[in-house]
C-alpha positions in Angstrom: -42.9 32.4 115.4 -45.2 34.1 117.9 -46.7 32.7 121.4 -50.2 32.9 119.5 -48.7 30.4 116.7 -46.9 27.8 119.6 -50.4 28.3 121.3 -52.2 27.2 118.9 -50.1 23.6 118.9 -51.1 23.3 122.1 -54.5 24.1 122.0 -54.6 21.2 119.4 -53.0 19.0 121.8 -55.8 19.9 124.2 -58.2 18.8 120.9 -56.4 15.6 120.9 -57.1 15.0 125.0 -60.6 16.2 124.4 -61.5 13.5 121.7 -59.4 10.8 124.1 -62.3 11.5 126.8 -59.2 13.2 128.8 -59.4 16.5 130.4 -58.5 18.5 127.5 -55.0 20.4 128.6 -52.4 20.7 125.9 -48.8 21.8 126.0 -45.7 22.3 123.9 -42.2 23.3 124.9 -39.7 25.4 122.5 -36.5 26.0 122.8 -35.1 28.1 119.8 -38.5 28.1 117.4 -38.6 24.9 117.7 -40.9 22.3 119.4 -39.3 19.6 121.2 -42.0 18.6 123.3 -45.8 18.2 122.4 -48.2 16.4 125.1 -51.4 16.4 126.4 -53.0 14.9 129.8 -53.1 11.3 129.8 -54.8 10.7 133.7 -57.3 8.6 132.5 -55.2 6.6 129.9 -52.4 5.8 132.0 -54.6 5.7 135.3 -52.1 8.3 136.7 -53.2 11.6 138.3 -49.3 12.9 137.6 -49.9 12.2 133.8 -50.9 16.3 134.0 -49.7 17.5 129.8 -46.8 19.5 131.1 -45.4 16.5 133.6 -45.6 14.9 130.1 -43.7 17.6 128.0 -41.5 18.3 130.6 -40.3 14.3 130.7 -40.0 14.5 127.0 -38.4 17.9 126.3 -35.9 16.8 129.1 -35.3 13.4 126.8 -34.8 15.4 123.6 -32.6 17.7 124.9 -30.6 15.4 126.6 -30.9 16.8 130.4 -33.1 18.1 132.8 -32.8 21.9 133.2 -35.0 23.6 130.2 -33.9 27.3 131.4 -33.8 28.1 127.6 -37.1 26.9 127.0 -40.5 27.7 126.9 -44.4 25.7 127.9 -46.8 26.8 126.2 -50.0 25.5 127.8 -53.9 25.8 127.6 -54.5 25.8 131.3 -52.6 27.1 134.2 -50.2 24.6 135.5 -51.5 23.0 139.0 -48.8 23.0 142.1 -47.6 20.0 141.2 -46.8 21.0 137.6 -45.4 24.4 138.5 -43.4 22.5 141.0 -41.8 20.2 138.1 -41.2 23.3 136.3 -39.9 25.0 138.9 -37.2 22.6 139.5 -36.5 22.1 135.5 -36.0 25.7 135.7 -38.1 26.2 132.6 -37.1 30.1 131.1 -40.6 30.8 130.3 -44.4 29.7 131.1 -47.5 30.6 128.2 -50.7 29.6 129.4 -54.5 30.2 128.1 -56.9 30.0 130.9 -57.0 31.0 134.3 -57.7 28.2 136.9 -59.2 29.8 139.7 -59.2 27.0 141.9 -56.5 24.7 141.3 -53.4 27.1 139.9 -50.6 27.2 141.0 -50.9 31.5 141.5 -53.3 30.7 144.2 -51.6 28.4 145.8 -47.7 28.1 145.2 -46.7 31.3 143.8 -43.2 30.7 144.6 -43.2 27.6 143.1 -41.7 28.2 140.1 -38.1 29.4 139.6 -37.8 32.9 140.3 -35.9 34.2 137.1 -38.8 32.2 135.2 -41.4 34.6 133.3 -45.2 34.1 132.9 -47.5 35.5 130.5 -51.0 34.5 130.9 -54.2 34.9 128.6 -52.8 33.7 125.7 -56.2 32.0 123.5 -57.7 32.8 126.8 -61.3 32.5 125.4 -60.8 29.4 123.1 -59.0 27.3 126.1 -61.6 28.3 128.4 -64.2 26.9 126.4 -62.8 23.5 125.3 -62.9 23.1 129.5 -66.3 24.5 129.2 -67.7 22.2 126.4 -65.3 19.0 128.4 -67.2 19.5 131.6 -70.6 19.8 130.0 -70.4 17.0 128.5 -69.4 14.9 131.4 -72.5 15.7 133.1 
């Protein structure tokens, strides 16, 4: 299993958000080659701006594996967690972050750098292109 294949789930949970009429941000968390977490962001459904995908994965990944800290886990997810996500991951002390696109303005590199747990690793530009564009297509549509 390769962070292109665990990608790919997630960029299908962003499909999923996108055909909801949510902001189309998919994630999945592994631990072991396996996914035990798949979510995407549910703002608009549940009428709750902390219904971000990874709050989402992180809640259910915690539930599956029976406690809180996912140090021996990794998100894979199609946009760059926000502060309030890396925050969340931060304290779940999540082993490894994947993400697609870049967020300029809102991610948490910008902003909260620290944020997350300092033995945690972060690889970025993974489907880079294709999750851009699902924003891309999202954004145009909406106006």
């Amino acid at each position: 299993m390769t962070d292109q294949y665990f990608m790919q789930q997630a960029f299908k949970e962003a499909c999923y958000a996108f055909e909801k009429g949510e902001i189309p941000v998919g994630a999945v968390i592994v631990c072991e080659d396996t996914i035990v977490a798949r979510a995407h962001n549910l703002t608009e459904s549940l009428t709750d701006v902390t219904a971000h995908a990874e709050m989402q994965a992180i809640t259910s990944a915690a539930s599956y594996l029976g406690g809180k800290y996912l140090n021996n886990c990794t998100l894979y997810v199609t946009l760059e967690p926000c502060v309030m996500c890396a925050g969340a991951l931060g304290w779940a002390q999540i082993g490894r972050i994947v993400f697609g696109a870049k967020d300029e303005k809102g991610g948490f590199r910008r902003f909260a750098p620290q944020s997350i747990h300092p033995k945690t690793l972060v690889v970025s530009g993974v489907m880079e292109k294709e999750c851009s564009e699902i924003l891309k297509r999202f954004f145009a549509k909406k106006r």
